[in-house]
N, C-alpha and C positions, 0 to 999 in steps of 0.2 A: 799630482797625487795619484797613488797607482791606484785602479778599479781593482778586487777582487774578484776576478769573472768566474771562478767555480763557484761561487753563492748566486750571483745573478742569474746562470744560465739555470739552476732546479725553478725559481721562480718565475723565471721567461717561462718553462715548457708549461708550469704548473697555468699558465696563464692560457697558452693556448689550445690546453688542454677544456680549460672553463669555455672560452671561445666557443670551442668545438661542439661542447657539451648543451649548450645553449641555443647553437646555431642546430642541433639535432631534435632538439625540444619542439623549435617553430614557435609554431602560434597555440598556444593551450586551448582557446577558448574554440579549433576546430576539433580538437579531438575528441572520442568516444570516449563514454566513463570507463569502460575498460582500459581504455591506451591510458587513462588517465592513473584511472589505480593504479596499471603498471609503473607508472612514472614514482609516483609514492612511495611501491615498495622497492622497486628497481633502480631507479635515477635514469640519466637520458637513453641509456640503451639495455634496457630488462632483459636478460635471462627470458629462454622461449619458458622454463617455468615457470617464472614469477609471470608471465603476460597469459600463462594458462590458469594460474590462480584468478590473476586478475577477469578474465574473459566469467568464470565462475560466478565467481563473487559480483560482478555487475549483473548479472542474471538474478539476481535475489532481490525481491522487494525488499524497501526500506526498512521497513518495521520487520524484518525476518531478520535484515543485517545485525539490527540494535538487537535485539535479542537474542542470536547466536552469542555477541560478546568475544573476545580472543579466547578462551578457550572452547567454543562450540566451532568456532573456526577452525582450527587445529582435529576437535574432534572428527567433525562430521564433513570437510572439507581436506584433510589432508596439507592444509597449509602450516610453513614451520613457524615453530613458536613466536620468535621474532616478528618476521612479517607481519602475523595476527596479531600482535600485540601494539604494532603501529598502526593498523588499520581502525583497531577497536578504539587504541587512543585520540586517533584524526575525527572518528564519527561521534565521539563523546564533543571534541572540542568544537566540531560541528553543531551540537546541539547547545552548547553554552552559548555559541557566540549568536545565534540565530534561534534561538526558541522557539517551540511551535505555541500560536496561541491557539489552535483553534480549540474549542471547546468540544466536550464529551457530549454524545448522546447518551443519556440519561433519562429519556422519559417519552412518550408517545408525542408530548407537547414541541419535545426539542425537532425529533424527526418530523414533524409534521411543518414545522417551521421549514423547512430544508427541502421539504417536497411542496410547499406552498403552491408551484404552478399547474400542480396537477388541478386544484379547484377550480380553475379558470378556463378549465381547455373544454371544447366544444364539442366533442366526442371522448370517449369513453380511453384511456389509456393506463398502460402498465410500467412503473418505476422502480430501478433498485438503488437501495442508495447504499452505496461500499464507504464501511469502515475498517480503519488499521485496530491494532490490538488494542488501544485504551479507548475504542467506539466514536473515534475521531474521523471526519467524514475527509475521505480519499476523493469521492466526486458520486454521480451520479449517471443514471444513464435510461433513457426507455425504453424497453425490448419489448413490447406489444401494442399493438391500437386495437379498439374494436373489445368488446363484450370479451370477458374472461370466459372462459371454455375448458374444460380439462382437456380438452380432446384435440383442442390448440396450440393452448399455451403449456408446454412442456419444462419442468424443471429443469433443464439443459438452457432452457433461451434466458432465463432467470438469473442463475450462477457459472454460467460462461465468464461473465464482465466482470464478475467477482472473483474468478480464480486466473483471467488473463492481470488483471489489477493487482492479485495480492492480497484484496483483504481478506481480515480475518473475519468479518460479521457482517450482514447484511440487516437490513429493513426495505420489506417489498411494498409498495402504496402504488392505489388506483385509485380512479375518481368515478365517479355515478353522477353523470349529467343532471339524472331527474332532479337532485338535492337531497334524497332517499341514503343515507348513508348506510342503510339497514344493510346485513350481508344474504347474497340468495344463497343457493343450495349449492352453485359451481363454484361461487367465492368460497366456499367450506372445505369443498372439495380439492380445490388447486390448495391453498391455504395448509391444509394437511399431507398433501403428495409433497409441496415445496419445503414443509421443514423437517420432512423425513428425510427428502435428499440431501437439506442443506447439512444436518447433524452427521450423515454416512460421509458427506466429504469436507467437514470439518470447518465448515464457513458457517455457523450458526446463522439461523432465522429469528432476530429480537423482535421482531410486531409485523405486521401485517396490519397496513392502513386504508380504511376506504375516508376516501374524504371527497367530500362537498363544499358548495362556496358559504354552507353555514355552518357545515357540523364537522364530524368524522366519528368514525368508529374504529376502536385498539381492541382487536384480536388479543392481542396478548391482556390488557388489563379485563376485557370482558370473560374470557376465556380463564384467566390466572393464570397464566403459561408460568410452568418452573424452569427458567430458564438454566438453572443448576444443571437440570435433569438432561437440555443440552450439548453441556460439557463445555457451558457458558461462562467462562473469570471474569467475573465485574471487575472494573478497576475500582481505585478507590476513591474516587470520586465521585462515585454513582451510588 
């Protein structure tokens, strides 16, 4: 029986062509999220374009990605329509198949829950707890020890971790050994310097917590802070 060898030889090349393409790929699970994006919108060997987009675009916090959407990608990113429109549809499917559970900060009660270790600590220290845009906590982190001080603790040490991280909102809590959860005149004072700066650079200040191993005090709910006033979007959950 005769073989047809001009049909077999496009599939033979078509074959080591996949080989090739594969054997360029490697191991996925060493590459950067950039090389990876690249791979997404590029296939095994991206265009220096498409691995500039990509380089980009791995640069942006999570919660900035979902938000842009394929057309803020296109807008404000320069990337072609296509491309953004595989990306925005990978990070939706992303979110279907893996859902986030974590729960919203909603209430002085929720963040206090989430700063809990501060009541236990043995000296006197300073917490920020970073959320993404629907007030879902990103992590935490302590940027001071020692008696709050305006003359110390500077708005920069506060929302550094907040704007290397991404989030969009903070809640700042300290603790008071004595058990005195009351606020003195320098907690007022920082309190006021930190949500003027967090508002000018767009990371809102939601509460300010003094807590103790029995009480706590909410700036915001003692205070009535208009968090509107801000430039604060509740989600709708809250």
């Amino acid at each position: 029986m005769a073989v047809d060898h001009r049909s077999a030889a496009p599939q033979a090349s078509r074959g080591r062509r996949g080989e090739r393409a594969l054997t360029a790929a490697g191991d996925l699970a060493a590459r950067s999220e950039a090389e990876l994006i690249a791979h997404v919108l590029g296939g095994p060997r991206p265009p220096a374009e498409v691995r500039h987009w990509s380089i980009e675009v791995s640069r942006l916090p999570a919660w900035r990605r979902r938000s842009l959407g394929a057309a803020g990608l296109v807008a404000e990113h320069g990337i072609a329509a296509g491309p953004a429109l595989r990306l925005a549809a990978l990070w939706e499917l992303a979110d279907r198949w893996y859902p986030d559970d974590r729960p919203a900060v909603g209430s002085p009660r929720d963040a206090a829950l989430l700063l809990d270790d501060l009541r236990h600590a043995p000296t006197e220290r300073i917490a920020v707890l970073l959320l993404d845009s629907r007030h879902r906590p990103i992590g935490s982190e302590v940027v001071a020890l020692g008696t709050i001080n305006a003359s110390r603790l500077q708005p920069r040490d506060v929302l550094a971790p907040a704007l290397l991280r991404g989030a969009s909102a903070i809640v700042v809590g300290h603790n008071h050994p004595s058990g005195d959860a009351s606020p003195s005149a320098a907690d007022r004072r920082v309190t006021v310097a930190l949500r003027e700066a967090a508002v000018i650079l767009g990371v809102p200040l939601l509460d300010h917590l003094i807590l103790t191993r029995h009480g706590q005090y909410s700036f915001r709910d003692a205070e009535g802070w208009d968090l509107e006033e801000d430039g604060v979007l509740r989600p709708e959950s809250l």
